[in-house]
C-alpha positions in Angstrom: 18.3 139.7 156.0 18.4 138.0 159.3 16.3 138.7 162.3 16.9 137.3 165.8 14.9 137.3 168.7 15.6 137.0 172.6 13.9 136.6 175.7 14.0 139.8 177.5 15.5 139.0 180.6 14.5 140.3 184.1 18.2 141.9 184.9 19.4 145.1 182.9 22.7 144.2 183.4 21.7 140.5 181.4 21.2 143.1 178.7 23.7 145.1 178.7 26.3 142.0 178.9 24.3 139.9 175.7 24.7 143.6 173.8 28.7 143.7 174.6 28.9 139.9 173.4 27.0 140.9 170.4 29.0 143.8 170.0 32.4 142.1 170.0 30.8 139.5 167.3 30.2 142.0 164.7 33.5 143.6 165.5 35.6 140.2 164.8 33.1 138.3 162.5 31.5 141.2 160.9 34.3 143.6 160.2 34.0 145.8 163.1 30.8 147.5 161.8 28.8 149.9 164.7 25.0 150.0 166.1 22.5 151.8 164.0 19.0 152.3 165.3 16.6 150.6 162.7 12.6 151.4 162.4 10.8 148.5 164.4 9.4 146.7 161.5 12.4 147.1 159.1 11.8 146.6 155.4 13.9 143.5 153.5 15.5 143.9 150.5 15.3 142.5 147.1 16.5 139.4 146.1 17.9 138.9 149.9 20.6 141.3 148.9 21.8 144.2 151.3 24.5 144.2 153.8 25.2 143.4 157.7 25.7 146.6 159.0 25.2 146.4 162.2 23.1 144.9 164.7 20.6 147.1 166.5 18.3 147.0 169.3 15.1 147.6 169.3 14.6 150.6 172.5 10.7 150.2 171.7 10.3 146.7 172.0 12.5 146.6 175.3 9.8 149.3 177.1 6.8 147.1 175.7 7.9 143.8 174.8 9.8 140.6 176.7 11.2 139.9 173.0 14.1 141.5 171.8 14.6 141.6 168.5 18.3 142.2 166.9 18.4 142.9 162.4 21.0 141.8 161.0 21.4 144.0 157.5 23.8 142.4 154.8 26.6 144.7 154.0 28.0 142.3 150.9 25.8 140.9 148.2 25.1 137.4 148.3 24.0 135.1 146.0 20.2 134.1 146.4 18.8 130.9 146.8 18.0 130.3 142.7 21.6 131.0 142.3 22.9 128.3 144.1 20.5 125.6 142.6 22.7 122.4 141.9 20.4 122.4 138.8 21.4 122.7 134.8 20.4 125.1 132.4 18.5 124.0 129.2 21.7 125.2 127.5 24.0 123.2 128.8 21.5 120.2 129.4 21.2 120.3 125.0 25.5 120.9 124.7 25.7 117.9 126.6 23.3 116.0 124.8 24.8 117.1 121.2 28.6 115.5 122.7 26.9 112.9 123.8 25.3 112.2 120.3 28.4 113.0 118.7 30.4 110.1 120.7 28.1 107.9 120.2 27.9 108.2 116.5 31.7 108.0 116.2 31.8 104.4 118.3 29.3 103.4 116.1 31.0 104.2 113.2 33.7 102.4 114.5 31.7 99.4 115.7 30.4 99.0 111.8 33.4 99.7 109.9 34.6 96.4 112.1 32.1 94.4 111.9 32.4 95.3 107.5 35.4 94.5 107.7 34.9 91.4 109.5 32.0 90.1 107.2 34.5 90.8 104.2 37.4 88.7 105.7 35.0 85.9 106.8 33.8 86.2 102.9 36.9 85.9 101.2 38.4 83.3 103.8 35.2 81.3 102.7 35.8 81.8 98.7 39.1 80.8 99.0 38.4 77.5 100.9 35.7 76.8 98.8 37.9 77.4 95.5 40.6 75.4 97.1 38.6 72.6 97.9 36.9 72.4 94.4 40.0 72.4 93.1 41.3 69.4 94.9 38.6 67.3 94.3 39.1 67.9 90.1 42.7 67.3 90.5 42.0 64.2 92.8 39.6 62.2 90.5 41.6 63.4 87.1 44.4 62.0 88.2 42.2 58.8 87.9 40.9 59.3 84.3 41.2 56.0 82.5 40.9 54.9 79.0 40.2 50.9 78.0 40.8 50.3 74.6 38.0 48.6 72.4 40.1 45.7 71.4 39.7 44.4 75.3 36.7 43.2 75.2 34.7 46.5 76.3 33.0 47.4 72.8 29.8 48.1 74.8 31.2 51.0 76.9 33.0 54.3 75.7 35.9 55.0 78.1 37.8 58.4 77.5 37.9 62.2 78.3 35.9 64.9 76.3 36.6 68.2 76.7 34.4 71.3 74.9 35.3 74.6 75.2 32.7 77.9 75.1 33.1 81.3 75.8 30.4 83.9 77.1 32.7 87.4 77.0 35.4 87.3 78.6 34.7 84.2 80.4 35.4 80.5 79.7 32.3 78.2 80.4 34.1 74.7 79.5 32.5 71.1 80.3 34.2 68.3 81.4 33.5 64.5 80.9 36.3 61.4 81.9 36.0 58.0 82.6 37.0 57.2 86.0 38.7 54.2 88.1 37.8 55.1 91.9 39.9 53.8 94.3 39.1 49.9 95.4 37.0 50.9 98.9 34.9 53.4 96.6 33.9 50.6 93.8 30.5 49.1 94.2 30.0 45.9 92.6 26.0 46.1 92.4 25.7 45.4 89.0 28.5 47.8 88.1 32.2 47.2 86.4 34.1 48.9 88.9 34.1 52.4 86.1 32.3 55.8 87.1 31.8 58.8 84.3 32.4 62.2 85.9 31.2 65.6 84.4 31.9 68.9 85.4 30.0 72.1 83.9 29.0 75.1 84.4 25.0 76.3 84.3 22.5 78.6 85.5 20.8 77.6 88.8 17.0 79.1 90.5 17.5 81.7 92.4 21.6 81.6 92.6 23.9 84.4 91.8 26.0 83.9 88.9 27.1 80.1 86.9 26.3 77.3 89.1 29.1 74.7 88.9 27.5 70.8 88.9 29.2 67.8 89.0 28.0 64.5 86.8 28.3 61.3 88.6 26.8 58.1 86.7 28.0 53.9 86.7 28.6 54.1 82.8 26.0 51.2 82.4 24.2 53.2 79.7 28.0 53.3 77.1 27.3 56.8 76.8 29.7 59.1 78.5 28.1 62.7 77.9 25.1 61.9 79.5 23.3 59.8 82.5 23.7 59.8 86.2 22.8 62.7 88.3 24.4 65.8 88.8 24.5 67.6 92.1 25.5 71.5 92.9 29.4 72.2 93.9 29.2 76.0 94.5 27.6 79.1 92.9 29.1 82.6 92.0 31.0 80.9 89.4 32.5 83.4 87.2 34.1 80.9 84.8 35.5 77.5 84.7 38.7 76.4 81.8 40.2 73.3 81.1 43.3 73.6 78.6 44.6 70.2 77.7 48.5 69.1 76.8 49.4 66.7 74.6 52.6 64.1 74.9 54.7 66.9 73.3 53.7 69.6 75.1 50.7 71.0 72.8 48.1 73.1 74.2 44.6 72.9 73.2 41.0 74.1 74.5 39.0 71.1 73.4 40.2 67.1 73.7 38.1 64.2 72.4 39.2 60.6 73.3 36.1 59.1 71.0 36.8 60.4 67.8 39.1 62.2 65.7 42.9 63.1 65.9 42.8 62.3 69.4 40.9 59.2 69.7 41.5 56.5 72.4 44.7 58.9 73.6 44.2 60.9 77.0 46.1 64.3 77.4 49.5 64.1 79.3 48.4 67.0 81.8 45.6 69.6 82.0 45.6 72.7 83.1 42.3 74.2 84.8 41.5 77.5 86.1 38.3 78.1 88.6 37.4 81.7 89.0 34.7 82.3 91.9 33.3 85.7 92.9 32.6 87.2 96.5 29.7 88.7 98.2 31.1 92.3 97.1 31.6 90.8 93.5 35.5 90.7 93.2 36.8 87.8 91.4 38.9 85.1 92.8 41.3 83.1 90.7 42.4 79.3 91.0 44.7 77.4 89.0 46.4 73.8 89.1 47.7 71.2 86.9 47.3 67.5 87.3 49.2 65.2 85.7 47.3 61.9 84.5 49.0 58.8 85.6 47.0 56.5 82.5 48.0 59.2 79.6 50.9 56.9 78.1 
């Protein structure tokens, strides 16, 4: 409901002309509706519903009054002011929050599966340069394996390769010992003959996953090839380490001793050795090579 108020002019005909002009408004604008005489206070509706029916003047307040007051009745409903609020429901205030949640869980879904999958490639990439580089470094200092006979003056020092082969399951835990020539810059002459005994074996290491593989480095000063030196840590999450040895006619075997026996003072033609390392998730890596040794005969 709208009221509006005017001066009461001095002039009738100032009157009459604002109630033509007011006339013709309601006509054009207000779908041509006619003057009704209203009560002087009129009563508002509900909810600011109702309708414009006319605009009316008030006779009583022209005889007693200088105001003149014009009502201005809605004839079609319009929406109140609560209507209109540019506010949100708790409805649709929670439905929004629920999507919300619901995209958010999916990216992060996303985001982890990624970042898994990631960690699992940076894993493997890590076994497989590790196994690779293990590998090598057997192959490199077998191919130097050397083997002085007694009868040269070197009584004192047992010079060879002994291999010894165990099992735990289905895994091979073998050991490794060879006498070694190094390569002239790597020789030191401190009281040494130019000769190194490597080892290679597999054991169990404090608080490490798995076989621990160690590598045996002494100056054969001592003439015993099993043992001395100091051994130092390669890798852990060793599954299983196998040497297989060939003889000059092509015979394979799991154990070698150049000391005694069949075999002694002879070095294998070529051996055979298989590395298998496991991953973070516990899936098992194999890696194989054979080196040829140059001082077999």
């Amino acid at each position: 409901m709208t009221v509006i108020f005017f001066h009461k002019p001095k002039s009738s005909a100032f009157s009459v002309l604002l109630t033509c002009r007011l006339s013709k408004f309601c006509k054009e604008y207000l779908g041509g509706k006619r003057f009704s005489e209203i009560p002087p206070n009129p009563p508002l509706g509900k909810g600011g519903e109702g309708g414009i029916s006319g605009i009316t003047r008030n006779p009583e307040q022209n005889s007693s009054s200088k105001m003149t007051c014009f009502w201005l009745r809605r004839s079609r409903a319009v929406p109140s002011v609560a209507k209109n609020s540019l506010g949100f429901t708790l409805f649709e205030v929670l439905i929004t929050l629920s999507i919300l949640a619901v995209v958010l869980s999916l990216l992060y879904l996303t985001f982890h599966q990624s970042m898994t999958v990631m960690a699992e490639m940076d894993d493997r990439a890590e076994v497989i340069r590790q196994g690779r580089m293990i590998l090598e470094k057997v192959a490199g200092e077998l191919k130097g394996a050397a083997l002085v006979s007694p009868k040269e003056g070197f009584q004192a020092y047992r010079t060879g390769l002994v291999g010894r082969s165990t099992r735990e399951g289905n895994e091979f835990l073998d050991r490794l010992d060879f006498t070694h020539f190094p390569p002239p810059r790597e020789i030191s002459v401190e009281g040494g003959w130019g000769v190194l005994e490597l080892g290679y074996s597999l054991d169990r290491a404090p608080g490490r996953k798995g076989f621990t593989l160690f590598r045996r480095q002494d100056e054969a000063r001592d003439g015993d090839l099993l043992r001395g030196g100091r051994s130092l840590a390669l890798c852990d999450r060793v599954r299983g380490l196998s040497f297989s040895y060939f003889d000059a006619q092509g015979k394979k075997s799991k154990e070698w001793n150049s000391l005694e026996g069949e075999r002694r003072n002879q070095l294998p033609s070529r051996v055979e050795i298989h590395l298998r390392l496991e991953d973070s998730r516990g899936q098992a890596h194999d890696f194989r090579t054979q080196v040829f040794l140059a001082m077999s005969g």
